[in-house]
C-alpha atoms as an extended CHARMM CRD file, in Angstrom:
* protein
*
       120  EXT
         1         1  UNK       CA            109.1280000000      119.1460000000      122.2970000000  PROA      1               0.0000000000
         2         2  UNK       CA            110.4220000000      119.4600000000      125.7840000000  PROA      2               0.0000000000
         3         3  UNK       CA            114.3790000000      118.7720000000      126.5260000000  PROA      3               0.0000000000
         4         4  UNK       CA            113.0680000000      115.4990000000      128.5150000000  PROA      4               0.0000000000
         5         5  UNK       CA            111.5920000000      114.3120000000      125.6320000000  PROA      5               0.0000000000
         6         6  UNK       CA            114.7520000000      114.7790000000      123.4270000000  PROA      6               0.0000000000
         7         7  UNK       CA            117.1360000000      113.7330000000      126.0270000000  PROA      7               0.0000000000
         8         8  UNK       CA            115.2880000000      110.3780000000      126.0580000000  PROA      8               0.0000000000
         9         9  UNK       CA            115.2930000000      109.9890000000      122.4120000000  PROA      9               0.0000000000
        10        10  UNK       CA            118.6120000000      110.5520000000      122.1420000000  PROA      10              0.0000000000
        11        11  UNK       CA            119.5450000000      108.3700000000      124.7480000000  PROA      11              0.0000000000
        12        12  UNK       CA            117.6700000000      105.6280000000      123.2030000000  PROA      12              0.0000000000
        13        13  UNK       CA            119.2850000000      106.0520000000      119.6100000000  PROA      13              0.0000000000
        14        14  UNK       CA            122.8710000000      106.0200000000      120.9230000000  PROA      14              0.0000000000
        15        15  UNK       CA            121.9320000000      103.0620000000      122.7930000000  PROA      15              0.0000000000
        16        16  UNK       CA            120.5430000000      101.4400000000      119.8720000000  PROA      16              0.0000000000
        17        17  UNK       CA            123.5180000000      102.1090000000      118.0510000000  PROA      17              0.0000000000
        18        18  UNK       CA            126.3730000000      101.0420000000      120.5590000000  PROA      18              0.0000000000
        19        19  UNK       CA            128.0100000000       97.9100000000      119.4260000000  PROA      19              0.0000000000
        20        20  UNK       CA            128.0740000000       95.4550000000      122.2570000000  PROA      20              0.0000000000
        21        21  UNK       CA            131.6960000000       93.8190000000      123.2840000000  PROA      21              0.0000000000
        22        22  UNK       CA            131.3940000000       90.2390000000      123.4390000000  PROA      22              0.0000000000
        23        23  UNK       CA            133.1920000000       89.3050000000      126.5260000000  PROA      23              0.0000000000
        24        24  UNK       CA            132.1780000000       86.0690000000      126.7450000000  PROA      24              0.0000000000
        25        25  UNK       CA            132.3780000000       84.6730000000      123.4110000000  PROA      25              0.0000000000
        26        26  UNK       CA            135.8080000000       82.4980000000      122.8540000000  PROA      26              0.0000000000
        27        27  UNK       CA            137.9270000000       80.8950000000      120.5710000000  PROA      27              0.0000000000
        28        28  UNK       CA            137.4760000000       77.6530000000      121.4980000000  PROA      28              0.0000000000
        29        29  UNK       CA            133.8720000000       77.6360000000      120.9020000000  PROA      29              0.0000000000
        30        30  UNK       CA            134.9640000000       77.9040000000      116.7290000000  PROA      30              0.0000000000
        31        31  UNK       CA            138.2150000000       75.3420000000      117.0090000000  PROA      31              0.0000000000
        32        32  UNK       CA            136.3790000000       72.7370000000      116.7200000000  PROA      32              0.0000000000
        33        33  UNK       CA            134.4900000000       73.7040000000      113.5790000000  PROA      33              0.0000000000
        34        34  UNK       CA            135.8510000000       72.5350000000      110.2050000000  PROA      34              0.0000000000
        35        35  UNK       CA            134.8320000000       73.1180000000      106.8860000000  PROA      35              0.0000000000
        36        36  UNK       CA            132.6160000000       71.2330000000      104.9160000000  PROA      36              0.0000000000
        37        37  UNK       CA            129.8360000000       71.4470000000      107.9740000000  PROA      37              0.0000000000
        38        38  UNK       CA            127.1100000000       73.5610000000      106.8200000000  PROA      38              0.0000000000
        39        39  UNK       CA            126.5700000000       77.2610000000      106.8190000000  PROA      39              0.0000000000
        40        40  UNK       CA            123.3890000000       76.2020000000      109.6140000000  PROA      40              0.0000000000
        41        41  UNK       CA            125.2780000000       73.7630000000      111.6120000000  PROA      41              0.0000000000
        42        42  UNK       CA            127.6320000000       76.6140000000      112.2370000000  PROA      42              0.0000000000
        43        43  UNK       CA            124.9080000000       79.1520000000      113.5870000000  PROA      43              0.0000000000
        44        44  UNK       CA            123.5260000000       76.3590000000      115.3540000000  PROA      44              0.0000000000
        45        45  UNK       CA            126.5770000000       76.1380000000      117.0780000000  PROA      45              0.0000000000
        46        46  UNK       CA            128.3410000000       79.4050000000      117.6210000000  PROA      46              0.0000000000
        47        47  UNK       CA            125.4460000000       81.8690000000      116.7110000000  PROA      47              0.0000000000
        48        48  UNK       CA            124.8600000000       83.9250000000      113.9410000000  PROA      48              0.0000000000
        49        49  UNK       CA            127.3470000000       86.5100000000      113.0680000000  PROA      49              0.0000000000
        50        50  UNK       CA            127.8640000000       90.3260000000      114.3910000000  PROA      50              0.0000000000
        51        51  UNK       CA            128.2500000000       90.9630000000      110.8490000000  PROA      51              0.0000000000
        52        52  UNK       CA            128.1570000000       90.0410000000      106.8740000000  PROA      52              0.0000000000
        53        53  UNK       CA            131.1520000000       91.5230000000      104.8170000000  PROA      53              0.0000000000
        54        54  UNK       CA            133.4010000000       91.4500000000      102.1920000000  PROA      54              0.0000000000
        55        55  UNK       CA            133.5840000000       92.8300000000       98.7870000000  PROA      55              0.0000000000
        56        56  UNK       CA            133.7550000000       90.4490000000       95.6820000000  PROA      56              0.0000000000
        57        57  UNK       CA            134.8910000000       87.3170000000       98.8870000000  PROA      57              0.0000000000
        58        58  UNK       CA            131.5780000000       87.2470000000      101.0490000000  PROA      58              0.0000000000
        59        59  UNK       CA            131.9650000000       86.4560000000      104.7610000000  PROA      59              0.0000000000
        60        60  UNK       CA            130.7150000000       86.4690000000      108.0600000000  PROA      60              0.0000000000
        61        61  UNK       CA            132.4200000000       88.0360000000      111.0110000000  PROA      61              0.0000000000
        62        62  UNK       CA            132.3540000000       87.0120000000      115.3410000000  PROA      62              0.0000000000
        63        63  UNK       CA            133.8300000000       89.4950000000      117.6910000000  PROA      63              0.0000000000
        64        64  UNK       CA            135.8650000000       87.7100000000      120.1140000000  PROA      64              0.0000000000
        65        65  UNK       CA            136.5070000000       88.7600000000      123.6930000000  PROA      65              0.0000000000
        66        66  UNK       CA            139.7360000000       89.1030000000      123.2980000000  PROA      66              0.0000000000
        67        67  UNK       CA            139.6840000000       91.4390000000      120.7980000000  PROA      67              0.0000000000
        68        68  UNK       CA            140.3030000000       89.6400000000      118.1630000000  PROA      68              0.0000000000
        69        69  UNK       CA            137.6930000000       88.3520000000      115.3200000000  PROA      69              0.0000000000
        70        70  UNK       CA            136.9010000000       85.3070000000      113.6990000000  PROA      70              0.0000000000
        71        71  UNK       CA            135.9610000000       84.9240000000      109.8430000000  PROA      71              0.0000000000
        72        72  UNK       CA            133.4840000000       82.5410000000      108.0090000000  PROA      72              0.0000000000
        73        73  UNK       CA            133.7700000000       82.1950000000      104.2940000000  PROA      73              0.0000000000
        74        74  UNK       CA            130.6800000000       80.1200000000      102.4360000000  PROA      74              0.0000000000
        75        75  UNK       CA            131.6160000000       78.1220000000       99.3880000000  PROA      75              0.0000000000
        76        76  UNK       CA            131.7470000000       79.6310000000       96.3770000000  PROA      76              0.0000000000
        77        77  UNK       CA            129.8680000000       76.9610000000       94.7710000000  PROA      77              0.0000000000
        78        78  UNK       CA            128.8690000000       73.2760000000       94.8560000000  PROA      78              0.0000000000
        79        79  UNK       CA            129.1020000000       70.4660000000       92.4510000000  PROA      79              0.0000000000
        80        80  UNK       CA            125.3900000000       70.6330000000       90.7420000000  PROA      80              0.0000000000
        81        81  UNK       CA            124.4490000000       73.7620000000       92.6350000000  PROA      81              0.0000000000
        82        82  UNK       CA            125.7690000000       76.6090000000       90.7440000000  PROA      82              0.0000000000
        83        83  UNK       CA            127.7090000000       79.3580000000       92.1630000000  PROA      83              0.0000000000
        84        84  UNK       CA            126.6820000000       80.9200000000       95.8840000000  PROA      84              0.0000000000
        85        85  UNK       CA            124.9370000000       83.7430000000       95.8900000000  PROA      85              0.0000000000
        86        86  UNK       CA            126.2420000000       86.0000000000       99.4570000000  PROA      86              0.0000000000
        87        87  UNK       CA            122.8230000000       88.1920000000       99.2630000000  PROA      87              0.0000000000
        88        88  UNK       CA            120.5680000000       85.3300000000      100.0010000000  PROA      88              0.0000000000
        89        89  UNK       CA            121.1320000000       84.6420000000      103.3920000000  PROA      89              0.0000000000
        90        90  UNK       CA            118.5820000000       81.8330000000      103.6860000000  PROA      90              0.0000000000
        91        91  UNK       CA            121.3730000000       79.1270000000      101.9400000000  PROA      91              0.0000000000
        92        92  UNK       CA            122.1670000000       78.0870000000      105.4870000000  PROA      92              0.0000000000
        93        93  UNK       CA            122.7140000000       75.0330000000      103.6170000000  PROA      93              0.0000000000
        94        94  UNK       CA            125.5370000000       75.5440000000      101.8320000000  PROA      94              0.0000000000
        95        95  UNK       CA            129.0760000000       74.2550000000      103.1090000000  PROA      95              0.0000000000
        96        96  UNK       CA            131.6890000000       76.5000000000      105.2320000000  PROA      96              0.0000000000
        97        97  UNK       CA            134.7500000000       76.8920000000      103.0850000000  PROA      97              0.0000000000
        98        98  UNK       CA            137.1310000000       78.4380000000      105.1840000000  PROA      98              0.0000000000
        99        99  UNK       CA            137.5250000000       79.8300000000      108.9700000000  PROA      99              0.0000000000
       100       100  UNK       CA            140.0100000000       81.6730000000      110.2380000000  PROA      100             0.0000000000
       101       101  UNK       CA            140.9100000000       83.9290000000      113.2930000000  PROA      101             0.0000000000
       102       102  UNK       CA            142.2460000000       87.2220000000      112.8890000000  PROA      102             0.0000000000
       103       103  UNK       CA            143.9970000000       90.3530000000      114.8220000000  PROA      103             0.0000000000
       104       104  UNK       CA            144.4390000000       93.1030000000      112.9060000000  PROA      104             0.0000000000
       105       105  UNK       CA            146.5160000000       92.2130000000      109.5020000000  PROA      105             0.0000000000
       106       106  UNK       CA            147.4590000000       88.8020000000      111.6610000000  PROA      106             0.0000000000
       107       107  UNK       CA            145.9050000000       85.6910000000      110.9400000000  PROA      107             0.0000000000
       108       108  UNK       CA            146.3230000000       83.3720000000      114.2670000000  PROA      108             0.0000000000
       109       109  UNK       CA            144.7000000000       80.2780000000      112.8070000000  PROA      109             0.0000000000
       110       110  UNK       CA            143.0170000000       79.4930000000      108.7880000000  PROA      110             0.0000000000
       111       111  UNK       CA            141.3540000000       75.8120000000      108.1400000000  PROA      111             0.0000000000
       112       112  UNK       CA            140.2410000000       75.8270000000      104.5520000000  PROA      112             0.0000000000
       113       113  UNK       CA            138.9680000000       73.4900000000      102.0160000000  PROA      113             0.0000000000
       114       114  UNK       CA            140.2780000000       73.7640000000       98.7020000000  PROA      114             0.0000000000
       115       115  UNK       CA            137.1510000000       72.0540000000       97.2940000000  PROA      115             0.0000000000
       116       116  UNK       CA            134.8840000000       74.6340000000       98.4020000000  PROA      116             0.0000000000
       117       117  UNK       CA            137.1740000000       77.5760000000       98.7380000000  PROA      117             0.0000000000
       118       118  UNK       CA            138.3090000000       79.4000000000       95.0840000000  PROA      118             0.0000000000
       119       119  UNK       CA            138.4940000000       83.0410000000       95.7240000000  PROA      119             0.0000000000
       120       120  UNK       CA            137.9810000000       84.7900000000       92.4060000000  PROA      120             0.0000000000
C-alpha cells in the first residue's frame, strides 16, 4: 500500500471519529419541554441525542454550545406497562421523566415528575 493510500485512510477514520461541537444548539430550544411529553415528541422537537448513558439510571445526553449538556431521563415505568426497558430504543412512546441541564458536577436547571421518575 502506498503512503497516499494510508494517509487517506487515516484521514478518513480520524474524521469519522471527531465528535462534532454543536455550536448552534441552545438551551432554550429544551426550556420549554416538560415531562410527561413523550420520549418521540421530544426527538421530534430537539433531535435525537449525541448520546445514550447511564449505568443502572438510563439517559440521553445533548451537547450544548455553550459547553454545557442537557440530560433526558425516560420513565422508569408506567401504570399497566411494566417497567422501561433503556436497551430498546424503539419505546419512543414512553413519557420523559426528568430533564435537566448540567456543567460539570453543576446542575443549572432539573424539571422532574415524581410520577414517572423513581431512581432505583
Amino acid at each position: 500500500m502506498n503512503v497516499r493510500a494510508l494517509v487517506l485512510i487515516a484521514s478518513a477514520a480520524l474524521l469519522g471519529c471527531r465528535q462534532e461541537s454543536r455550536p448552534s444548539r441552545t438551551v432554550d430550544a429544551f426550556l420549554s419541554l416538560q415531562p410527561g411529553m413523550s420520549m418521540q415528541e421530544l426527538t421530534n422537537r430537539v433531535g435525537i441525542p449525541d448520546r445514550h448513558a447511564g449505568s443502572g439510571v438510563f439517559r440521553w445526553e445533548y451537547d450544548l454550545g455553550d459547553g454545557s449538556k442537557i440530560m433526558v431521563f425516560p420513565a422508569t415505568g408506567e401504570p399497566g406497562r411494566g417497567p422501561y426497558n433503556p436497551y430498546q430504543l424503539q419505546e419512543f412512546s414512553s413519557p420523559v421523566a426528568r430533564i435537566k441541564q448540567v456543567r460539570g458536577t453543576n446542575v443549572l436547571w432539573d424539571k422532574m415528575d415524581e410520577k414517572y421518575y423513581q431512581p432505583k
